[in-house]
C-alpha positions in Angstrom: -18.9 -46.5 18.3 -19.8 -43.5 16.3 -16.5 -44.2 14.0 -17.6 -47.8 13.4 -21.4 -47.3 12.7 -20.3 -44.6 10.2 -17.8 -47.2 8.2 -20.4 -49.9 8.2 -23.2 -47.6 6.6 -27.1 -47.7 6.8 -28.6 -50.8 5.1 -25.6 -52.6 4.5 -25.3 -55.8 5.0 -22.1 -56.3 7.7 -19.7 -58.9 8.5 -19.8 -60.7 11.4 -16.9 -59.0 13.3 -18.7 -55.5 12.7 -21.8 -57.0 14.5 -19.4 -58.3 17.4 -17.3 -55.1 17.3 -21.2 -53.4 17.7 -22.0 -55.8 20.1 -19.3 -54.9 22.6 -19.9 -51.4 22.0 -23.4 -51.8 23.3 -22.7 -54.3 25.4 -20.1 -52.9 27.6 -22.4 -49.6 27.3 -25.4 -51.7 29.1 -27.6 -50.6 25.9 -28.3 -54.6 26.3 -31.5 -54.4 23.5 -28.9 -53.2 21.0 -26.0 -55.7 22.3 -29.3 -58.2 21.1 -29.6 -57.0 18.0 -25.9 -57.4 17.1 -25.7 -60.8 18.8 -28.6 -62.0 16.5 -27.0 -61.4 13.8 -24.0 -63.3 14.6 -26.0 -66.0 13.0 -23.1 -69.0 12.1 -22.7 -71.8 14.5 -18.7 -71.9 14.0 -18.0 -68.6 15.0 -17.2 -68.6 18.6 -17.3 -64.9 19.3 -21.0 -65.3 18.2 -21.6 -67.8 20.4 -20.1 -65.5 23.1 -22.7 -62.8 22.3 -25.2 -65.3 21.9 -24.1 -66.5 25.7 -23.6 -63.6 27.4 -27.3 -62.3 25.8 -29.1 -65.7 27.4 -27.6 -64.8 30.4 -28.8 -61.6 30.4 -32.4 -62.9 29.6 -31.8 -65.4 32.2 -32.0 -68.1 29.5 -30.5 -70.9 30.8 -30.6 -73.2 28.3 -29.4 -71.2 25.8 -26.5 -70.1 27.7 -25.4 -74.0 28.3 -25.9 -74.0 24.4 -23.8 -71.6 23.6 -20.9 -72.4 25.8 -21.1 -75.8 24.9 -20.5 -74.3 21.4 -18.0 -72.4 22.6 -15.8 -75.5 24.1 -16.6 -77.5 21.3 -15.3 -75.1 18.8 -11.9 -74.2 20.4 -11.4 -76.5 24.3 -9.1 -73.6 25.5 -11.5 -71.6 26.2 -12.5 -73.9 29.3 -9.0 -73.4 31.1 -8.2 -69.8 29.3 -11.6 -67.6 28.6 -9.7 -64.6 29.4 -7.1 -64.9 27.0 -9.2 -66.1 24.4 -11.6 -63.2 24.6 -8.0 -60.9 24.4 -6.9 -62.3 21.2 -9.6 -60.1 19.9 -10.6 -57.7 22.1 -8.0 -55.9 23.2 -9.3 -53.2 25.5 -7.9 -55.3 28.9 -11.2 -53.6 30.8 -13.5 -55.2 28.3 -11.8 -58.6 27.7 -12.4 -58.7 31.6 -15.7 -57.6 31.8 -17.0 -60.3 28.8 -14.9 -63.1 30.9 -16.1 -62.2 34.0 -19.9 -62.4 32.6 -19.1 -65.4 30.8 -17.8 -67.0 33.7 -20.7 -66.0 35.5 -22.8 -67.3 32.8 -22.1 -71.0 33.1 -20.2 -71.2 36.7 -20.5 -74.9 36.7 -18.1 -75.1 33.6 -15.3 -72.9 35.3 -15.9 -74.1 38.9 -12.7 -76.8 38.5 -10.7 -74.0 37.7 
């Protein structure tokens, strides 16, 4: 965390995977206000590590509706994350603990979309 909020600066304006990459941090820290931040920045609709931020956020704010919005997203943007959340989830995060841990809470997020499974 300290390595990647010194290579992204004060007052610049990031990418979107330095928001995710800061959202995990936090995230996967339980520092959930600042996992909020991070997500909210994630602000395009097509990028679905945003809308797995976004999701996992609602959950945690017990926002229903915003976490069936967001997982909708999610499948709409790429299907294989119904059958294979896990492995999507790894293709970027690679830190097998924390690709569980956001699949896990995803999974728990929606339990309806995953209950076939």
């Amino acid at each position: 965390m300290a390595i990647l909020r010194d290579a992204v600066g004060a007052g610049a304006v990031l990418p979107a995977w330095s928001h995710f990459s800061l959202f995990v941090g936090h995230y996967a820290r339980g520092e959930i206000a600042q996992a909020r931040y991070h997500a909210s920045q994630l602000t395009s609709e097509t990028y679905v590590f945003g809308q797995l931020a976004r999701a996992l956020i609602a959950h945690a704010d017990g926002d229903a509706a915003e976490v069936d919005r967001s997982v909708q997203a999610i499948l709409a943007l790429q299907p294989s994350w119904r059958e294979h959340p896990r492995r999507e989830i790894g293709k970027l995060v690679v830190a097998a603990p924390i690709a569980d841990r956001l699949a896990h809470d995803l999974r728990a997020s929606a339990p309806a979309v995953w209950s076939a499974l």
